[in-house]
Phi, psi and omega in degrees: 000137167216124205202159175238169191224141185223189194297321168264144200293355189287307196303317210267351164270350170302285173326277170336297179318315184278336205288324182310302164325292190304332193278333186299306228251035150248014169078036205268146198269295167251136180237142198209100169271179217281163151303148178046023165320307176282057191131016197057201198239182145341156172250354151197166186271024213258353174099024186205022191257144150285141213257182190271192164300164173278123155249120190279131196334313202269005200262170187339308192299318201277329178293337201268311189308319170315305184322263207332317196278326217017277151269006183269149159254124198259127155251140188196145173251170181211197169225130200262140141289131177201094200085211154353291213273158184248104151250163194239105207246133162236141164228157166235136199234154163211158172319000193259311185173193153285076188266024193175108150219152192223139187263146180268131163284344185228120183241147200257151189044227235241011176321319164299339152325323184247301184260172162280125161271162186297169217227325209182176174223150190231306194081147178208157163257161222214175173255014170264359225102163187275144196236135156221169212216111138306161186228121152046256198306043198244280229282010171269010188223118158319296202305331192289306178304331185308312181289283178335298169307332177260008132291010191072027172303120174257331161250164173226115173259123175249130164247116189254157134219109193252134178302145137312143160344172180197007179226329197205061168301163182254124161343297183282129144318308151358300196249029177286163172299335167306281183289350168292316187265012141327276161347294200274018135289322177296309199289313188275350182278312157305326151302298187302316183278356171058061179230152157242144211243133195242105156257148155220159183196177204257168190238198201018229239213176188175133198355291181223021178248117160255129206257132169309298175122246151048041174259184211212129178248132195258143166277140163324343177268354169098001161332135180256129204258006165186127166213179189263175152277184224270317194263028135128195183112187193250075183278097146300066170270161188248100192226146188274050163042258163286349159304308191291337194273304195299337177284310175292351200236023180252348171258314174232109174258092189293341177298306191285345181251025172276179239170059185302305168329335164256025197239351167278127158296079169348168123295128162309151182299332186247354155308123161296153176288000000 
């Protein structure tokens, strides 16, 4: 899903609410909405922005989101409260309860200003399949999608608000540098790890950040089998999951075929000691 979300929570559970509606009734299983859907994102990255409300994980909002997924499984971000400290948070939910949350570990430019980061990544399990869950710039370190996938993630939901360039913007958003490599992080985090990925980010626009939109779903073959444009909407696709991992992982397994003992550094043979 890319869609946009700003500071009031009244608005952003409206929104939230139709988007849940629409997707139930195109039969959508897993849903997956923007970082910070639930109070908005930064209004910039320069470190002087006020950040959204704190939500505390057990408090009303997440509970009124739980209502809301009934039998869907939902991922949607916020900003968590917890004592003191602000993290930049996804959870994933279903009526039943809370089954996945993730803190984002990688923060990009003056981001560390506002939030705490998150320590780590866990794969849980969902009634689509086992799930793990990224937050935007996570998905820029291979090792982070690595981990999940070698917890047995069999799907991966990245949630963003991801930017246009802000040093070289492109006139077309399209063809910003940004939304390409947007793109090709979804695509290649699907692939290398032979999963299927789920993006979403927020679209138009928030104090001085304009969001790419373009989110997406990838096959385990790094295919994009269904996405939106730049200026935002709802990508559906119908994949059988465990059909789709097995088929990609049965002649070339990247997983099943690394060679971690050699991923340490050595000395070379022809290096002096």
């Amino acid at each position: 899903m890319a869609a946009p979300f700003g500071r009031d929570m009244a608005e952003c559970f409206t929104r939230v609410e139709g988007l849940i509606g629409r997707a139930r009734a195109n039969g959508v299983q897993v849903l997956a909405l923007p970082e910070a859907c639930l109070g908005g994102y930064l209004a910039n990255l320069e470190g002087d922005a006020e950040g959204p409300p704190a939500l505390a994980a057990d408090g009303p909002e997440l509970r009124r989101l739980r209502d809301l997924a009934g039998d869907m499984v939902v991922c949607a971000g916020y900003c968590e409260a917890d004592g003191d400290l602000r993290y930049n948070s996804v959870v994933c939910v279903t009526g039943d309860g809370v089954l996945g949350h993730h803190r984002k570990v990688h923060q990009p430019l003056a981001e560390d200003s506002s939030y705490a980061a998150g320590d780590g990544f866990a794969a849980f399990d969902t009634p689509a399949g086992r799930l793990g869950m990224l937050i935007c710039y996570d998905k820029a370190f291979p090792e982070a999608a690595r981990a999940l996938a070698l917890d047995g993630a069999e799907i991966v939901v990245c949630v963003s608000a991801w930017p246009a360039s802000r040093t070289d913007p492109a006139p077309d958003l399209a063809e910003d540098r940004w939304t390409r490599r947007f793109d090709l992080f979804d695509q290649a985090r699907a692939l290398e790890n032979q999963v299927v990925w789920l993006s979403a980010n927020q679209s138009g626009s928030f104090g001085d950040l304009r969001f790419v939109g373009r989110a997406k779903i990838v096959a385990p073959g790094g295919e994009i089998l269904a996405a939106t444009p730049v200026e935002g909407g709802m990508a559906v696709a119908e994949l059988d999951v465990r059909a789709a991992l097995a088929a990609a992982r049965r002649s070339m397994g990247h997983l099943r075929d690394r060679r971690p003992e050699t991923y340490i550094r050595k000395p070379l043979p022809w290096t002096a000691a």
